[in-house]
C-alpha positions, 0 to 999 in steps of 0.5 A: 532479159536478165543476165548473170555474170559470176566472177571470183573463182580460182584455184586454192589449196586445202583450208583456203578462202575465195569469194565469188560474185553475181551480178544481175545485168540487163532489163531488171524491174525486181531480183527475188531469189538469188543463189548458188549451185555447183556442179563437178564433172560426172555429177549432178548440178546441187544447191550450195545456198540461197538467199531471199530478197529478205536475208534468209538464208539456205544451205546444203549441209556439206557447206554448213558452217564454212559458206556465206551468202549474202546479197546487195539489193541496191547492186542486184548482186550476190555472194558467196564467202568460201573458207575453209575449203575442201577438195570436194568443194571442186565444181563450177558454180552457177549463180541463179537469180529469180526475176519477174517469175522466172529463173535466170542463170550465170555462165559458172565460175570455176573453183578448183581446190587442189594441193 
């Protein structure tokens, strides 16, 4: 019923930016929740941030003071602004979008942060 297209991910060097986008696709009568989640290779899938329908945010305390979610009601959009990037912040990130009760999720978008 809902499909999630993230785009925007790249590779970048130590300290540098990218901003990545979701957009909600298909029959979409409300988006509540949307969010981000990462997961590196050998690792388990973690939340990066959310953000409600509202404007309140949540975010994981490894991203804390570097990502910023916000989020285009009108466009059924999401991003995420990264700076400041580490390489630890590696992964392929997944959009995530809750829609009429149930949870939809995006193809990942890959981020490599490498010298």
């Amino acid at each position: 019923q809902v499909q999630l297209l993230e785009s925007g991910g790249g590779l970048v060097q130590p300290g540098g930016s990218l901003r990545l986008s979701c957009a909600a696709t298909g029959t979409i009568f409300r988006v509540n929740a949307m969010g981000w989640y990462r997961q590196a290779p050998g690792k388990q899938r973690e939340l990066v941030a959310r953000i409600t329908r509202d404007g309140m945010t949540t975010y994981a305390d490894s991203v804390k003071g570097r990502f910023t979610i916000s989020r285009d009601n009108a466009k059924n959009t999401v991003y995420l602004q990264m700076i400041s990037l580490k390489p630890e912040d590696t992964a392929v990130y997944y959009c995530n979008a809750l829609v009429l009760g149930a949870t939809s999720w995006g193809q990942g978008t890959q981020v490599t942060v490498s010298s």
